[in-house]
KELUMFI-620923 format. One record per residue (C-alpha): residue in three letters; chain; y, z, x. Coordinates in Angstrom, 2 decimals, padded with zeros to 5 digits. Each point is the difference from the previous one (the first is absolute). Layout:
<rs>
ala, A, Y, Z, X
...
</rs>
This chain:
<rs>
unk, A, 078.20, 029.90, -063.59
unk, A, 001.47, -002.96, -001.81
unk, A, -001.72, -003.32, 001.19
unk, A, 000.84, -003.73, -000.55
unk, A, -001.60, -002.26, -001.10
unk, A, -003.33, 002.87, -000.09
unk, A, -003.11, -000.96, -000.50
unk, A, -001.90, 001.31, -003.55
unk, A, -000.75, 003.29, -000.57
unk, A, -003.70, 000.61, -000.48
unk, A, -001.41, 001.03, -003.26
unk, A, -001.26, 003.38, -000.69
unk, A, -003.66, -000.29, 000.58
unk, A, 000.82, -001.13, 003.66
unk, A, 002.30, 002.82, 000.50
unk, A, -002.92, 002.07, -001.68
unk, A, -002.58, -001.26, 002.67
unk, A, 002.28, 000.61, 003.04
unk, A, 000.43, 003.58, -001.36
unk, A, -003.30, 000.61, -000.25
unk, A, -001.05, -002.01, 003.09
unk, A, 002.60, 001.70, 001.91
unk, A, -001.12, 004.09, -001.05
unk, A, -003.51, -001.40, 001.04
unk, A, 000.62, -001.09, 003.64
unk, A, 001.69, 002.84, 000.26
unk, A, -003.46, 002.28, -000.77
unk, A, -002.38, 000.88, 003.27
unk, A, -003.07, -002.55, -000.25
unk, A, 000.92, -002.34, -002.61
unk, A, -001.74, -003.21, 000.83
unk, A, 001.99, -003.25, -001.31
unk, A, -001.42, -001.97, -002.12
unk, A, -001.22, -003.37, 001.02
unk, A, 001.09, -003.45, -001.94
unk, A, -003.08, -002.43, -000.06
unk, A, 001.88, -002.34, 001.77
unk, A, 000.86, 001.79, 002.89
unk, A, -001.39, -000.35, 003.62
unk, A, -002.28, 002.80, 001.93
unk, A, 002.40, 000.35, 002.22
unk, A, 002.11, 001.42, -003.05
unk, A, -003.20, 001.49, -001.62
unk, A, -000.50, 001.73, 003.07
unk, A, 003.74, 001.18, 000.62
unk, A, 000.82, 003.54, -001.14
unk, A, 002.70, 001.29, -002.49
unk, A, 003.19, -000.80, 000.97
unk, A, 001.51, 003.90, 000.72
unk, A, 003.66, 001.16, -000.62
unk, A, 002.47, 000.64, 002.62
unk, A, 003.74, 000.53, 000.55
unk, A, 002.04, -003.11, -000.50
unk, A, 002.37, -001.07, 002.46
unk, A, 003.45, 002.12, -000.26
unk, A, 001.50, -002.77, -001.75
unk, A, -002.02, -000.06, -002.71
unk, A, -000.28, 003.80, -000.38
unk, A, -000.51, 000.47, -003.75
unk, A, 000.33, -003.22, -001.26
unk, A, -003.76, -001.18, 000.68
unk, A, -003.62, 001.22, 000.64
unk, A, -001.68, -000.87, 003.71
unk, A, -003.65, -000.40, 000.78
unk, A, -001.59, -000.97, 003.18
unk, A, -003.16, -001.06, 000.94
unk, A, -002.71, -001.76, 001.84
unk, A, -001.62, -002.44, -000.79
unk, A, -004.34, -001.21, 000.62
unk, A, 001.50, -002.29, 002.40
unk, A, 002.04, 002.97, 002.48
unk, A, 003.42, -001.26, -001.41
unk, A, 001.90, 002.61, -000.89
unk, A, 002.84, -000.43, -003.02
unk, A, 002.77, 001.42, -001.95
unk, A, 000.85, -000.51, -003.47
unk, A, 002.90, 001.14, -002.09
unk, A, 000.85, 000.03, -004.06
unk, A, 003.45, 000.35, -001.28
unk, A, 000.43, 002.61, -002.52
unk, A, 001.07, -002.33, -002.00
unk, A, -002.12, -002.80, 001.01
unk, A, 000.34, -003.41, -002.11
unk, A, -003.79, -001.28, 000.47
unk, A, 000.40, -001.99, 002.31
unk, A, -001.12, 000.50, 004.02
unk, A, 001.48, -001.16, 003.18
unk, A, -002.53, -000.72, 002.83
unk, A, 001.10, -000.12, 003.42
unk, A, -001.44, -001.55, 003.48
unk, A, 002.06, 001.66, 002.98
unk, A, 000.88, -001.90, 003.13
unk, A, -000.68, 000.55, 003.60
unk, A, -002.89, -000.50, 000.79
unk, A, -000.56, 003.10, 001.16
unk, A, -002.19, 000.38, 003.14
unk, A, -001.57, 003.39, -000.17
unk, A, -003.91, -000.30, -000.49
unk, A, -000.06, 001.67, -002.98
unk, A, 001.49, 000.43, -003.73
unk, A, 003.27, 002.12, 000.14
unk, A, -000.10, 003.05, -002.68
unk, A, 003.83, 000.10, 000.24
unk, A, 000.99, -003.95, -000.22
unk, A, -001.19, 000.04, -003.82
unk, A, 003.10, 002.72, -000.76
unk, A, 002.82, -001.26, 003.08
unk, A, -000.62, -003.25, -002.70
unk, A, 000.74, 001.23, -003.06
unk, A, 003.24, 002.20, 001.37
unk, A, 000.87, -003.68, 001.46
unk, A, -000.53, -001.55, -003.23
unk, A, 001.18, 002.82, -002.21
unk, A, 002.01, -002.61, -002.04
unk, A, -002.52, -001.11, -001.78
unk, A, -001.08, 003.15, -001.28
unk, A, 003.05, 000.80, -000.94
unk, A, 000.10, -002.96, -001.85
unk, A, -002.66, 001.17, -002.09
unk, A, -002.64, -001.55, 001.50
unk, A, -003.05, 001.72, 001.23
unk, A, -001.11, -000.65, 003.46
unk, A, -003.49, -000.39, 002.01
unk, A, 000.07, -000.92, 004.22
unk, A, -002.84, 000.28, 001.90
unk, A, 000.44, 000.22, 003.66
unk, A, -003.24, -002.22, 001.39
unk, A, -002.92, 001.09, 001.28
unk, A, 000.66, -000.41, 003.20
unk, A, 002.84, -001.28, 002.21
unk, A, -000.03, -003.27, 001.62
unk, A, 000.43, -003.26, -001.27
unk, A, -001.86, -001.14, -002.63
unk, A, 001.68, -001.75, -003.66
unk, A, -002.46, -000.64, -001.90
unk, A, -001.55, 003.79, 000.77
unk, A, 003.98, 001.14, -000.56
unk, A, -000.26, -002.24, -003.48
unk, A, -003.50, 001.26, -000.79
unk, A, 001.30, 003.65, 000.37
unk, A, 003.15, -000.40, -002.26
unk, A, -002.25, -001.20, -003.08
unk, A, -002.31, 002.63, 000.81
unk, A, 003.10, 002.71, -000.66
unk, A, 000.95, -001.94, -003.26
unk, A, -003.80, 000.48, -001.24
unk, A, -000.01, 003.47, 001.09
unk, A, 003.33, 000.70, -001.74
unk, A, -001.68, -002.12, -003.19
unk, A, -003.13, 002.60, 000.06
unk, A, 002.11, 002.82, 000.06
unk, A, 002.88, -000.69, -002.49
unk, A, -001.14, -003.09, -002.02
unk, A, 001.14, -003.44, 000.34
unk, A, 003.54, -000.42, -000.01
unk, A, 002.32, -002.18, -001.88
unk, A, 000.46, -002.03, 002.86
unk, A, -000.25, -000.09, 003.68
unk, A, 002.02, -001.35, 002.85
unk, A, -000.90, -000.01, 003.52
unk, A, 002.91, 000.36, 002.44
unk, A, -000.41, -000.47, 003.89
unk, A, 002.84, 000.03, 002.47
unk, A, -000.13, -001.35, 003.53
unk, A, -003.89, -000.68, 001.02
unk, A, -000.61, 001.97, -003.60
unk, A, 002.09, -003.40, -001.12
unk, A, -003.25, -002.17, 001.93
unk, A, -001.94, 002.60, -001.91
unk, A, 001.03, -000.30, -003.16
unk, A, 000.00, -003.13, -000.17
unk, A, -003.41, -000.56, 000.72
unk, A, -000.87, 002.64, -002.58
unk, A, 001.89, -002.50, -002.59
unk, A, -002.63, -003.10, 001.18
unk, A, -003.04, 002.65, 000.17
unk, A, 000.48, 001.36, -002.78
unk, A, 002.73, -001.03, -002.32
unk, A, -001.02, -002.49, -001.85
unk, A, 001.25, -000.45, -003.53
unk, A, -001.27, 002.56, -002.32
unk, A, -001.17, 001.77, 002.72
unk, A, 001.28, 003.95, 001.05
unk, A, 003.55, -001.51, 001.36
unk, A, 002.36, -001.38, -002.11
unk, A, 002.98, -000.14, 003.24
unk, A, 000.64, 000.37, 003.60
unk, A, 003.29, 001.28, 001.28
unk, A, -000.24, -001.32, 003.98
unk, A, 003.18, 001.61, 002.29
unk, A, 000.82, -001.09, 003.51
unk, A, -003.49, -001.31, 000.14
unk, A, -001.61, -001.62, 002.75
unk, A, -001.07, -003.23, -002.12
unk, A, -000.69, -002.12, 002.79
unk, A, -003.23, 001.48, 000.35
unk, A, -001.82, 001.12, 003.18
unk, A, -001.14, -003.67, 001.82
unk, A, 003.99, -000.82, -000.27
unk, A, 001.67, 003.13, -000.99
unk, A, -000.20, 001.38, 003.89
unk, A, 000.90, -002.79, 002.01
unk, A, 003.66, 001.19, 000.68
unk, A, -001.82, 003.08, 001.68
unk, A, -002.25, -002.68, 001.78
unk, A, 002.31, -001.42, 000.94
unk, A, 002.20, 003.06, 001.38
unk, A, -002.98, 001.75, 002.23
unk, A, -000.12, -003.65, 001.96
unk, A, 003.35, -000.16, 000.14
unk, A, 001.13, 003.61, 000.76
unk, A, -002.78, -000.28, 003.23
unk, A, 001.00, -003.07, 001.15
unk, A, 003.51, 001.93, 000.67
unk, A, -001.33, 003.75, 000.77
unk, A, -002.92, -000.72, 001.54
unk, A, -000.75, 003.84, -000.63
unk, A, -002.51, 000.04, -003.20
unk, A, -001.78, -000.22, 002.01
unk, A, 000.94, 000.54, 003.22
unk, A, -001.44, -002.07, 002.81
unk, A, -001.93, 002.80, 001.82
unk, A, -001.39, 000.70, -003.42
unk, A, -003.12, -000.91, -001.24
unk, A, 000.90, -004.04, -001.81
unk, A, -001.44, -000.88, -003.22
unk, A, 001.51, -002.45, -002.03
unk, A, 002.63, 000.52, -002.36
unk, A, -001.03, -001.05, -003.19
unk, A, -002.20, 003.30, 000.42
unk, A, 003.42, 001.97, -000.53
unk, A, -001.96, 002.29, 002.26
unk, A, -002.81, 000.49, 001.82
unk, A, -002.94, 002.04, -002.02
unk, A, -000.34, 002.77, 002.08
unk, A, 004.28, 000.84, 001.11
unk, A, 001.64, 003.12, -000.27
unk, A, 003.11, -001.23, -001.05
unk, A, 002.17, 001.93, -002.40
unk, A, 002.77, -000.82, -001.69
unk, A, 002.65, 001.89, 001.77
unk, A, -001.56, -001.87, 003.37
unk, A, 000.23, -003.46, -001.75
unk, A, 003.94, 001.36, -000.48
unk, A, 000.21, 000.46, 003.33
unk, A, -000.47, -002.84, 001.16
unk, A, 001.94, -002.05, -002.31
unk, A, 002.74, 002.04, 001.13
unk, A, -001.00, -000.92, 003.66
unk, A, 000.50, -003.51, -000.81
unk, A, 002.59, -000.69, -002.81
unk, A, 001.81, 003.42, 000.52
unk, A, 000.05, -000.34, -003.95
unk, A, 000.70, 003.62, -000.52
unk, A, 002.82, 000.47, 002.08
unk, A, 003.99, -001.59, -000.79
unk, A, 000.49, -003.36, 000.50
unk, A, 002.31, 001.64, 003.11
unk, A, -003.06, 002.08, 001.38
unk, A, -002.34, -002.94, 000.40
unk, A, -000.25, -001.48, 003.76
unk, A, 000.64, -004.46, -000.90
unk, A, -003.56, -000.51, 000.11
unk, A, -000.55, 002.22, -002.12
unk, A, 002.42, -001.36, -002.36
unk, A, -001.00, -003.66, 000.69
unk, A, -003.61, 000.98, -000.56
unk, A, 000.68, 001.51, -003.16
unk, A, 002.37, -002.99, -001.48
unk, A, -002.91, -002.53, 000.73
unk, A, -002.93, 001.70, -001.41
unk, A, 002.25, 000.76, -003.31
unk, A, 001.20, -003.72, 000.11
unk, A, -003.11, -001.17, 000.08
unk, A, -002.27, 002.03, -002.10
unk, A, 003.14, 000.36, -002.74
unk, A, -001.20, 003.35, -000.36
unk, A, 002.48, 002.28, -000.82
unk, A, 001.40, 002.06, 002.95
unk, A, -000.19, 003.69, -001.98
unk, A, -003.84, -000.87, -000.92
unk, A, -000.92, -001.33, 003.63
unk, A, -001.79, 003.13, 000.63
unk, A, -002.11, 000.37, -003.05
unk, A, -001.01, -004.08, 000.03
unk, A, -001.36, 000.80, 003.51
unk, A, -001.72, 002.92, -001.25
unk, A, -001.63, -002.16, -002.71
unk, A, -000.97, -002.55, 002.63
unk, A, -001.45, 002.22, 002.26
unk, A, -002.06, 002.95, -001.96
unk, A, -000.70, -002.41, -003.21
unk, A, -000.72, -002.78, 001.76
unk, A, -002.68, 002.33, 001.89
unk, A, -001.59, 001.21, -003.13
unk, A, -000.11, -003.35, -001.30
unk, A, -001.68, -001.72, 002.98
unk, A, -002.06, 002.49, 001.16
unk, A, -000.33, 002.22, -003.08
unk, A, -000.51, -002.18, -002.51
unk, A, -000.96, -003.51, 001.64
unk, A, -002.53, 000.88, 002.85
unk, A, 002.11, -000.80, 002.44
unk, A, 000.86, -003.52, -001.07
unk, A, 003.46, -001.64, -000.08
unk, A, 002.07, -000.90, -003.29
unk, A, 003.03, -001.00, 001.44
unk, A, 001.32, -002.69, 001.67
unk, A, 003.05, -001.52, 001.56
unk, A, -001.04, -003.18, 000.75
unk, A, 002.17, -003.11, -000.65
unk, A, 003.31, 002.42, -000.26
unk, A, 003.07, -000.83, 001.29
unk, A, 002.13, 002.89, 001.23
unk, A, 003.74, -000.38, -000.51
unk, A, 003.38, 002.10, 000.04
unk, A, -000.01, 001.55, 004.00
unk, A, 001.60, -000.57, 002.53
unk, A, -002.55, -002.50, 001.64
unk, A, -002.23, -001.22, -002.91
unk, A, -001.89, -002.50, 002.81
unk, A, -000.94, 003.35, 002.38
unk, A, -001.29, 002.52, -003.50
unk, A, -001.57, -003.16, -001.20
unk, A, -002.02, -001.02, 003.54
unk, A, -000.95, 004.14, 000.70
unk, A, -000.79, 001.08, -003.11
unk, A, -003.74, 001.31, -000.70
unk, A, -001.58, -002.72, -002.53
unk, A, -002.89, 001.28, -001.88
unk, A, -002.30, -001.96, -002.58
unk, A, -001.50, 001.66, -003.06
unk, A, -003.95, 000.09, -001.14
unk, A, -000.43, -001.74, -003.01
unk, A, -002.21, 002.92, -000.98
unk, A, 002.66, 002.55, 000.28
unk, A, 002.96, -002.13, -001.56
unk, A, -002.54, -000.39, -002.82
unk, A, -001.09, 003.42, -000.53
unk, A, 003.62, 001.18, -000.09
unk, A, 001.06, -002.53, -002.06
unk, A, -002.85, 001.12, -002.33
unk, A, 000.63, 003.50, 000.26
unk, A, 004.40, -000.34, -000.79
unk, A, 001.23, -003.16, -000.56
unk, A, 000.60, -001.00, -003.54
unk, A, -000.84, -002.51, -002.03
unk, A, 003.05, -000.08, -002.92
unk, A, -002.86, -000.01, -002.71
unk, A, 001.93, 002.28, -002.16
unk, A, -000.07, 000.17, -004.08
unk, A, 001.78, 003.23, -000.47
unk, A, 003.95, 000.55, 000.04
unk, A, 000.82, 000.06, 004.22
unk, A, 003.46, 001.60, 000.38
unk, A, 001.31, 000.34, 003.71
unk, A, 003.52, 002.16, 001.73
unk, A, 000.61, -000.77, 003.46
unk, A, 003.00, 000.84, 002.24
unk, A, 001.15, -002.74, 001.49
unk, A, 000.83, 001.51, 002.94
unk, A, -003.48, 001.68, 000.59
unk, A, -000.45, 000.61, 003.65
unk, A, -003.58, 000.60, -000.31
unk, A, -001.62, -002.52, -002.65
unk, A, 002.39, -002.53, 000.52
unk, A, 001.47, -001.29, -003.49
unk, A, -001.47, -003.91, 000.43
unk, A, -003.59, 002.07, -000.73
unk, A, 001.57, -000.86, -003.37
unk, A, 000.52, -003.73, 000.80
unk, A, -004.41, 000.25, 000.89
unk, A, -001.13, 001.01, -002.94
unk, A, 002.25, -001.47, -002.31
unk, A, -001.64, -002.96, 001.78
unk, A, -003.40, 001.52, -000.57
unk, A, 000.58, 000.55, -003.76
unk, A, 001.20, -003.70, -000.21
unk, A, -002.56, -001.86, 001.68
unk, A, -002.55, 001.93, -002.17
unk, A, 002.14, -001.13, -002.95
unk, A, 000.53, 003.27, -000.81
unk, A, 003.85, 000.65, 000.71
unk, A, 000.53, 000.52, -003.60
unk, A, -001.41, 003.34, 000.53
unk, A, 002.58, 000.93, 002.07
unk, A, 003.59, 001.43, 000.22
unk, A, 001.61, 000.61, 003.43
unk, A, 003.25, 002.16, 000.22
unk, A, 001.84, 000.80, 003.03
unk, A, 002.64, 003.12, 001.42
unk, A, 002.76, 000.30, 002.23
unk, A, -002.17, 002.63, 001.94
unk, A, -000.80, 000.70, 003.72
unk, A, -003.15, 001.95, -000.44
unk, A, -003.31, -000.43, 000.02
unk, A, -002.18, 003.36, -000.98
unk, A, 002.41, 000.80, -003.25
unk, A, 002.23, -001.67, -001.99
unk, A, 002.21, 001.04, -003.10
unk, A, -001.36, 002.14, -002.52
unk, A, 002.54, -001.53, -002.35
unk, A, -001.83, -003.03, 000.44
unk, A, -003.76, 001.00, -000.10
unk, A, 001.08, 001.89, -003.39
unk, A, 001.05, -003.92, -000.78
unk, A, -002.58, -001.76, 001.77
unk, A, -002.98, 001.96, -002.21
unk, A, 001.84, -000.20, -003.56
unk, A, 000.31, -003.73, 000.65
unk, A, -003.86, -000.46, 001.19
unk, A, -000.69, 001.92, -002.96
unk, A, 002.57, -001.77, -002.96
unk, A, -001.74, -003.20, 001.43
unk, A, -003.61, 001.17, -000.13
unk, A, 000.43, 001.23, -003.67
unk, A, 002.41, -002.55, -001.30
unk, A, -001.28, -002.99, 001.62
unk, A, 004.03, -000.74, 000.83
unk, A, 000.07, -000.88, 003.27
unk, A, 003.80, 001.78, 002.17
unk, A, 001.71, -001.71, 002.34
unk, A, 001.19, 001.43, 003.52
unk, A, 003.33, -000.17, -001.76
unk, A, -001.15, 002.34, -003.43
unk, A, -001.52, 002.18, 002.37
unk, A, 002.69, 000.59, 002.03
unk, A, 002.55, 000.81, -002.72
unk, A, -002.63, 002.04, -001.77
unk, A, 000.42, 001.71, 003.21
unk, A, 003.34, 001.69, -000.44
unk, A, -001.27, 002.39, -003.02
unk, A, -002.63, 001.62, 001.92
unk, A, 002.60, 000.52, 002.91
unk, A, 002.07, 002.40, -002.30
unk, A, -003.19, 002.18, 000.17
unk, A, -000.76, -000.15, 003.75
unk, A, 002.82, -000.62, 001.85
unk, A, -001.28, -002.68, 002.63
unk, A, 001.21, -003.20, -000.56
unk, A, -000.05, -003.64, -000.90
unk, A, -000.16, -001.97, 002.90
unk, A, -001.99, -003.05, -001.84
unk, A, 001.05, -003.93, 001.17
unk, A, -001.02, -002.07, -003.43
unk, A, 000.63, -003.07, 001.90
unk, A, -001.77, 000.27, 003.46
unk, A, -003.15, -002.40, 000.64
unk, A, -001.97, 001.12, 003.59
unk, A, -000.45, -002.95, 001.99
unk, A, -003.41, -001.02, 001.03
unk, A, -001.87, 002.25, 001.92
unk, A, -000.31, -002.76, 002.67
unk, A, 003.78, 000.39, 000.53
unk, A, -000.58, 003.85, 001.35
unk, A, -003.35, -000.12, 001.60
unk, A, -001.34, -003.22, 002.25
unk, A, -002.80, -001.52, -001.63
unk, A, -003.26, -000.73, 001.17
unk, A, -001.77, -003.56, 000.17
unk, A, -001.07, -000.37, -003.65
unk, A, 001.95, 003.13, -001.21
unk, A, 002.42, -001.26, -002.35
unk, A, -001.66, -000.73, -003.11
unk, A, -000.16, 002.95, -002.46
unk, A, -002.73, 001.72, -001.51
unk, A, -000.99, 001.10, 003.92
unk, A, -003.34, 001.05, -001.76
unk, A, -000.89, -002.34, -002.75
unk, A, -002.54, 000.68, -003.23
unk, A, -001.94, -002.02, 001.14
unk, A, -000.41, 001.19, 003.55
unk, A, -000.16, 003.68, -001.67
unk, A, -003.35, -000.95, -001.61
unk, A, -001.88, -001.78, 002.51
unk, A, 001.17, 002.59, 002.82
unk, A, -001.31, 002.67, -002.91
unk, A, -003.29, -001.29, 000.87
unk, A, -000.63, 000.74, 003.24
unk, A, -001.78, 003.83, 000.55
unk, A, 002.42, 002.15, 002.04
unk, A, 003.59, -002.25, -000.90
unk, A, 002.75, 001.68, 000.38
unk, A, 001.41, 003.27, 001.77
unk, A, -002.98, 002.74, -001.10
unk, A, 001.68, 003.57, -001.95
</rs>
């Protein structure tokens, strides 16, 4: 295939050492060989072994999967024709299962087959465990980039790509670990959740206050009571499908506008109203504010609170005065807001190129995360770093392939040029790519996000930007057990 705007082809000793590299994983009991600067938990992590690619990269690329000292299992993929340079990936979720996934590593890479197909090669590590946790998630991802390092060399250069929560993720791998001259030389963030975790969920806060003070059913008053920044109690049964249920119950919000009884409906135009949460993503918000929130709080916190809606004015039903009197206010433990913050928010001290694709009509990581960590990035004094481009696009999980094929040549002109795009280049770089996949342009060169105030109600002193500073970063650093453990 024909690519714009490629990257460099590698020279012939690196294609030699991939060759070679490659025949050897491919041998029974071939230990790889260790780089002096590599961790024990890489030391310790067994050869990478070969397995079948994704169908749509059937014979155009190499798979290996692994595990590594840590229980996080991985995938990694190189192009036949690979042009040196590697493409490391945080997924989203998080996902809740108590342990690392074998299968997320290669549903990844078919996901993100573009960039493989762009001639990059490709390393995801699915986490050691499910659950929340960033800076384990961001730990994790490098430990996939060293272990694709040990096995084929160092590459030409890196970039680290997260999308949703892998956005959160990735971006604290660029402020662990992406300092200038370090592994990273770029960060391709899409539909991230930049707001971090102290600020990034209080639209879901807000909604499991709000949808109860209407439904009155989650949970029910003959039900044991526990109080709703839990999400849910520790020790409930409740699955999905019954969490579905009961929305229904309430909101009829799977049934035709016709079908629904007018409480229903009027139940169901409030809670949207006020929350602003999209109607077609109600269902998995309240998911996320019900199952996260419980492994967050009582998974990851001890049981203490890091929400709160105290000091927020409702507005947008039909009786503002009533939602605003009855609604359950909660206050959050300064331990817990801090040891979140710690553990995802971000603090925009960036020295590496920073390019970000959002859809501005993302149900699910609404596109004024932008708006946050532009502000982040700016009172760090480090906006330079950064390019934000936007798309016409009403998804959240996937977006163009067209425009990830432009989205990583750009990151990677700027990283090895110095020259820094524009959203406008890279959206009419755009257009060339599409002639190879078919998917579209959908970019808008000209759209700002407003502030992320405008979308989500503040909290008393949440309005300045960095929501973690440096500063804080260090001294919290200091204090044995910080943080949300791995």
């Amino acid at each position: 295939m024909i690519r714009p705007h490629s990257p460099r082809r590698t020279g012939d000793r690196l294609r030699g050492r991939l060759r070679a590299t490659a025949t050897a994983l491919g041998a029974a009991g071939v230990v790889v060989g260790v780089l002096a600067a590599m961790t024990p938990a890489v030391a310790d992590t067994p050869a990478p072994a070969t397995a079948d690619c994704p169908a749509a990269l059937a014979g155009k690329a190499t798979c290996y999967t692994g595990q590594d000292a840590n229980g996080a299992h991985y995938a990694i993929a190189v192009p036949a024709d690979w042009n040196g340079s590697l493409v490391v990936h945080a997924h989203g979720g998080p996902d809740l299962g108590d342990a690392s996934d074998p299968a997320r590593g290669l549903e990844d890479l078919d996901r993100w087959s573009v960039m493989v197909d762009e001639g990059y090669a490709w390393a995801g590590s699915s986490y050691r465990r499910g659950g929340y946790g960033t800076r384990m998630a961001a730990a994790d991802t490098e430990n996939v980039r060293r272990v694709f390092v040990s096995a084929f060399g160092s590459p030409e250069r890196t970039y680290v790509h997260g999308q949703s929560w892998g956005g959160d993720v990735a971006a604290k791998v660029v402020e662990a670990y992406g300092q200038r001259g370090g592994p990273y030389d770029g960060a391709l963030l899409t539909n991230g959740v930049l707001a971090g975790g102290s600020r990034g969920y209080d639209y879901r806060v807000d909604l499991r206050a709000v949808y109860q003070y209407y439904c009155h059913n989650h949970p029910r008053p003959t039900e044991p009571q526990y109080p709703l920044w839990q999400g849910l109690r520790a020790d409930s049964t409740m699955t999905s499908s019954g969490l579905r249920a009961r929305l229904q119950e309430c909101t009829g919000y799977a049934s035709a506008p016709q079908d629904r009884t007018p409480l229903q409906q009027r139940n169901l135009d409030d809670i949207l109203a006020v929350t602003k949460i999209p109607e077609r993503t109600l269902e998995s918000h309240l998911r996320f504010a019900t199952f996260t929130f419980r492994d967050i709080v009582h998974g990851r916190l001890g049981g203490r609170n890091p929400f709160g809606n105290v000091g927020v004015r409702y507005s947008g039903s039909h009786d503002d005065r009533a939602l605003n009197a009855g609604v359950e206010r909660f206050a959050a433990d300064p331990s817990a807001v801090r040891d979140l913050s710690y553990d995802s928010d971000l603090t925009g001290r960036v020295s590496i190129p920073v390019l970000t694709l959002h859809a501005i009509d993302d149900p699910t990581a609404f596109v004024e995360h932008e708006a946050a960590y532009h502000a982040t990035l700016q009172g760090a004094r480090r906006d330079q770093h950064l390019v934000q481009t936007f798309t016409e696009e009403h998804e959240h999980s996937q977006l163009s392939a067209a425009e990830y094929a432009a989205s990583i040549a750009a990151l990677d002109r700027w990283a090895s040029t110095g020259r820094k795009p524009s959203p406008r280049s890279v959206a009419a770089s755009c257009a060339a790519f599409d002639r190879t996949y078919g998917t579209g342009c959908f970019y808008d060169a000209d759209f700002r996000p407003a502030p992320y105030a405008m979308r989500v109600e503040a909290r008393p002193g949440g309005l300045g930007w960095p929501a973690m500073t440096a500063e804080q970063e260090r001294a919290w650093s200091r204090i044995d057990g910080v943080g949300i453990a791995p």
